[in-house]
C-alpha positions as a Markdown table, in Angstrom:
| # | Residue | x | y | z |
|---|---|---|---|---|
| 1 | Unk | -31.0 | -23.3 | 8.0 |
| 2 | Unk | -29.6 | -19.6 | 9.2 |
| 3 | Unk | -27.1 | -21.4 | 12.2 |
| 4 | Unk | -24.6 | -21.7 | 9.2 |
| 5 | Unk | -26.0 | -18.1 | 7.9 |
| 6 | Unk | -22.5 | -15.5 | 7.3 |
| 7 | Unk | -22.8 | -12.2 | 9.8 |
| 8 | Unk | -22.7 | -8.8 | 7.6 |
| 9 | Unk | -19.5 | -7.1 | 9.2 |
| 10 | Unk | -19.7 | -3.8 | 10.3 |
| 11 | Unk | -16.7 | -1.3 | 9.4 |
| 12 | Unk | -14.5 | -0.9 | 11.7 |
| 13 | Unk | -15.5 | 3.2 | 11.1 |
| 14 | Unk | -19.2 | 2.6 | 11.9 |
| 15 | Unk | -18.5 | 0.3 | 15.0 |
| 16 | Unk | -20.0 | 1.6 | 18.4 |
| 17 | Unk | -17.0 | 3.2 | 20.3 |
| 18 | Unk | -16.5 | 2.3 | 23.9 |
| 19 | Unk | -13.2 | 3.9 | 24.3 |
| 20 | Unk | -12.6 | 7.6 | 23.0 |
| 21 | Unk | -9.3 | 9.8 | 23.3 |
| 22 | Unk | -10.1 | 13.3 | 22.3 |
| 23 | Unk | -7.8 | 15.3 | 20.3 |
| 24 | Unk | -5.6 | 17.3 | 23.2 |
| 25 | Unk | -5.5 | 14.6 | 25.5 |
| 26 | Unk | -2.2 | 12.9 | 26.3 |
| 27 | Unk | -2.1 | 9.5 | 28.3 |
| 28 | Unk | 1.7 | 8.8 | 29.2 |
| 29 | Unk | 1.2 | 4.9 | 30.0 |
| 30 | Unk | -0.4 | 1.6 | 28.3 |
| 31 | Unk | -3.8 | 1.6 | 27.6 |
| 32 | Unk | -5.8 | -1.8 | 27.4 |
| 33 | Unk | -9.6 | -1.5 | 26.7 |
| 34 | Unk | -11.8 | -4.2 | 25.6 |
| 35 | Unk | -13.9 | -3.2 | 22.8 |
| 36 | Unk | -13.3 | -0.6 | 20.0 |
| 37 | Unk | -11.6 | 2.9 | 21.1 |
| 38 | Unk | -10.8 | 5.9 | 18.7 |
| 39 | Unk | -8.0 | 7.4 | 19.5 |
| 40 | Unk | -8.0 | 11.5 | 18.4 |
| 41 | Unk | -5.2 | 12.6 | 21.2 |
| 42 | Unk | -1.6 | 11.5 | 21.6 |
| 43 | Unk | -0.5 | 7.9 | 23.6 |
| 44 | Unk | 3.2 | 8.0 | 24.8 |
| 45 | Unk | 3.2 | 3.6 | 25.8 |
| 46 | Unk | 2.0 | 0.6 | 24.5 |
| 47 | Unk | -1.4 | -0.1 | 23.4 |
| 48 | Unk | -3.7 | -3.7 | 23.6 |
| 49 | Unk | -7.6 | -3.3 | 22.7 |
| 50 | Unk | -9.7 | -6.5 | 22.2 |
| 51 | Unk | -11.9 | -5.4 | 19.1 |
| 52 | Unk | -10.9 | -2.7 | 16.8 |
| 53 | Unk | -9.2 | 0.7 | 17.0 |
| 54 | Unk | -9.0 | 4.0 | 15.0 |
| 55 | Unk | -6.4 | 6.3 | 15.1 |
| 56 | Unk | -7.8 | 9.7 | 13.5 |
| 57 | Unk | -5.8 | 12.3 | 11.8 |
| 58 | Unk | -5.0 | 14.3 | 14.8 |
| 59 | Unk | -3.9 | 11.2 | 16.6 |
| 60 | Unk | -0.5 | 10.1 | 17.7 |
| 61 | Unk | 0.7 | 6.4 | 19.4 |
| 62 | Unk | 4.7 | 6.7 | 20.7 |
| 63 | Unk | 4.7 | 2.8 | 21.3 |
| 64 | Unk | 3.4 | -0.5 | 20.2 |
| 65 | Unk | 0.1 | -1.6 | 19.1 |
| 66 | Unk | -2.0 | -5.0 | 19.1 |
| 67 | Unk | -5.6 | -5.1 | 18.0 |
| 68 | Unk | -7.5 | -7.4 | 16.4 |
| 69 | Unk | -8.6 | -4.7 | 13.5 |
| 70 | Unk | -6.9 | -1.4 | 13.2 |
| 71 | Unk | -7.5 | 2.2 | 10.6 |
| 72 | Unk | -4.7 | 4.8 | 10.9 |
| 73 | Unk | -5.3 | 8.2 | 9.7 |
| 74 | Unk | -2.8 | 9.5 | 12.4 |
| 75 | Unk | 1.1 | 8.5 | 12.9 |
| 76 | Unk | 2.4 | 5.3 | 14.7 |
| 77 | Unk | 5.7 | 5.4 | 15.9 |
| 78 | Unk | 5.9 | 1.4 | 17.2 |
| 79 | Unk | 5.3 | -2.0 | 16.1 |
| 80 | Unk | 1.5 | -3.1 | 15.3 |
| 81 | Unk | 0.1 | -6.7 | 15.6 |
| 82 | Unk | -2.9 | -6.9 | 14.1 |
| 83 | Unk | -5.3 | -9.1 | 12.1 |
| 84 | Unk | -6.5 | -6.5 | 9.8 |
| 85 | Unk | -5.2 | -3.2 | 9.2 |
| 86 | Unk | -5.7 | -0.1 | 7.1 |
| 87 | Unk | -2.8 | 2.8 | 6.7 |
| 88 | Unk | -5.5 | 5.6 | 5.1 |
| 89 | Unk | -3.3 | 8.2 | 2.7 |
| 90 | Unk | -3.2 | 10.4 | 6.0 |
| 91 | Unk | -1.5 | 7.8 | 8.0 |
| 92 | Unk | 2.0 | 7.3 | 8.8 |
| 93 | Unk | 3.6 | 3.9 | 10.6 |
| 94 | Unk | 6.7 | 3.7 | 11.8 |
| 95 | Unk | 7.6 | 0.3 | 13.3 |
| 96 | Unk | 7.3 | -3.4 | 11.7 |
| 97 | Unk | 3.3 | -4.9 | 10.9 |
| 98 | Unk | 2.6 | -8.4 | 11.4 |
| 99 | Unk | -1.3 | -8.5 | 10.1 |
| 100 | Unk | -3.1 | -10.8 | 8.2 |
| 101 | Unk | -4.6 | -8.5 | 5.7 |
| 102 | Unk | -3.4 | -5.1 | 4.5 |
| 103 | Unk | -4.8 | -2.3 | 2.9 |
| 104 | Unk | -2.6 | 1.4 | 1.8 |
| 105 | Unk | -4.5 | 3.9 | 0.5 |
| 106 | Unk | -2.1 | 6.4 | -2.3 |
| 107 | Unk | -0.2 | 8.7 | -0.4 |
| 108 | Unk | 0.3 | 6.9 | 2.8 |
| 109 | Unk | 3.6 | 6.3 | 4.7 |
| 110 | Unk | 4.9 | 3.3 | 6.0 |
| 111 | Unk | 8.3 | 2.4 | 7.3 |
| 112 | Unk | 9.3 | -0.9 | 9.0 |
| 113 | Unk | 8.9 | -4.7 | 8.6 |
| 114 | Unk | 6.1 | -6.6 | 7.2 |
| 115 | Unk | 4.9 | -10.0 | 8.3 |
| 116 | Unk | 1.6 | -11.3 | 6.5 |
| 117 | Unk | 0.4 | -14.5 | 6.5 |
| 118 | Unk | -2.1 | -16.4 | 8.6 |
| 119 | Unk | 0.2 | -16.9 | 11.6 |
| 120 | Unk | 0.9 | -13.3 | 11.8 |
């Protein structure tokens, strides 16, 4: 009786990262990775990950995002398209949301657009 049996998710936070941009590192270009990544450094282009990402608190996107899950404690300056996102009351986005499901903690900053809905 289990094939119909619901997975536990894991948080996005205590996912397995397979991509990792240190704080100090700046990548001038898309990245495109196909699991979870953390980003801790600074991306000047336009960003596509398969899974999940995190921006931490030192971290910095200049362009557009599209995950399927996404937690910002650092600053987006784009557009993000994601299924699931969470602005943390460190983040910052700056650029339109088309998610699915939305969570902003007190003290976070968010100016733009937002599209929610299950076509988003």
């Amino acid at each position: 009786m289990g094939v119909f049996k619901k997975k536990n998710k894991i948080a996005l936070d205590l996912q397995a990262i397979s991509t990792l941009i240190s704080e100090g590192a700046v990548i001038e270009g898309d990245l495109k990775a196909p699991a979870f990544a953390r980003v801790d450094g600074q991306i000047n282009g336009n960003i596509t990950i398969d899974e999940g990402l995190i921006l931490g608190e030192k971290g910095s996107i200049q362009g557009n995002v599209h995950t399927k899950e996404m937690v910002v404690y650092g600053v987006v300056n784009g557009n993000v398209s994601v299924h699931s996102l969470e602005i943390k009351s460190t983040g910052k986005v700056n650029g339109d949301i088309k998610t699915h499901t939305l969570a902003v903690e007190t003290g976070a900053v968010y100016n733009g657009n937002l599209l929610m809905g299950k076509d988003s």
